[in-house]
C-alpha positions, 0 to 999 in steps of 0.5 A: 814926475815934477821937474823943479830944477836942471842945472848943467855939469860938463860935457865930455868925449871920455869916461875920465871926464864923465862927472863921478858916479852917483845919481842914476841917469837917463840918456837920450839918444836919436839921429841928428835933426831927430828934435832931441834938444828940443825935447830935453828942453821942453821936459826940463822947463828950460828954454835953452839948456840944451843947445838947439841947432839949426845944423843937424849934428851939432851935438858932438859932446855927452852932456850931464845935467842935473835934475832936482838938484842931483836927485837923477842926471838927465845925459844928452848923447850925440846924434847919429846918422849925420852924412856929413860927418867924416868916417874917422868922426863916425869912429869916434862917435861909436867909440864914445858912445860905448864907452859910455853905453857899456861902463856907466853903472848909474845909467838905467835907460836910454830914451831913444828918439825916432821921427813919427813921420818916417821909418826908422832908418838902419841906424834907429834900428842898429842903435835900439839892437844896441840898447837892447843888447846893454839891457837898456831899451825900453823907451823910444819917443816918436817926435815931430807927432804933431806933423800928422793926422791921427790916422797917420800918426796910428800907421806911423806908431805900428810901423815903427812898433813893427821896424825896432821889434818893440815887445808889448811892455816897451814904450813908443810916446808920441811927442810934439815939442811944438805942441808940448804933447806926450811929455807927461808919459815919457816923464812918467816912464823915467820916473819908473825907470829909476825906481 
């Protein structure tokens, strides 16, 4: 699959402000500081379109992107896991995140990013259960790869194969935003996701 162009829509916090139904989407979905922005932009060709922060949990909004002008929408969902946030933001975030989850009849998988370097934590786990239950796990992204050796990454790989309960047709690519590794296979999971 070949990026031509991403443009973005709107960001929202409630279905009444999601843009209307209509191209299929992919979601992305990983911990706070998990390299998600990073990741979207190195697939998007887009050095700053999805917003890079050096404080983790910095993406509080769903943000729609259009890709190929509206042939699919790539949506940034908002990290999870960040100690900082308040228990009441912890709410709404669940909330949002289900709403859009459970009701948005054009979305057809979610990317979910872990960290290769370490276990995926309880709320990895507790967020691909989730996508599995929606039926839309399938594709998880092990960033930062490029922080390990070769044998290391292999360890890593089949301890989180082991962690989320990843059957043999799931996808576990390990990626490096750094070294622009592993981009090529995600991209060609979406692509079969959305045919």
């Amino acid at each position: 699959m070949i990026i031509r162009s991403s443009e973005f829509i709107c960001a929202a916090v409630k279905p009444s402000q999601y843009p209307p139904e209509g191209p299929a989407e992919i979601a992305f979905t990983g911990r706070s500081n998990v390299g998600k922005s990073s990741l979207i932009n190195l697939i998007l060709n887009r050095r700053k379109l999805a917003k890079v922060s050096s404080t983790p949990g910095k993406t509080r909004t769903i943000n729609f992107y259009s890709i190929n002008d509206g042939e699919f929408r790539l949506v940034d969902l908002p990290g999870y896991g960040y100690a900082k946030v308040s228990k009441a933001e912890t709410a709404d975030w669940g909330k949002m995140m289900e709403s859009y989850l459970s009701g948005r009849e054009g979305l057809k998988c979610v990317v979910q990013l872990v960290d290769s370097r370490h276990e995926p934590t309880a709320q990895d786990k507790q967020m691909y259960e989730y996508l599995r239950y929606y039926g839309l796990d399938g594709i998880v992204a092990a960033t930062k790869a490029d922080k390990l050796s070769g044998g290391e990454l292999a360890r890593n790989l089949a301890a989180i194969r082991r962690s989320l309960d990843l059957g043999p047709d799931d996808a576990l690519i390990p990626v490096s935003a750094l070294k622009r590794t592993g981009t090529e296979q995600l991209l060609e999971k979406i692509r079969e996701a959305l045919e």
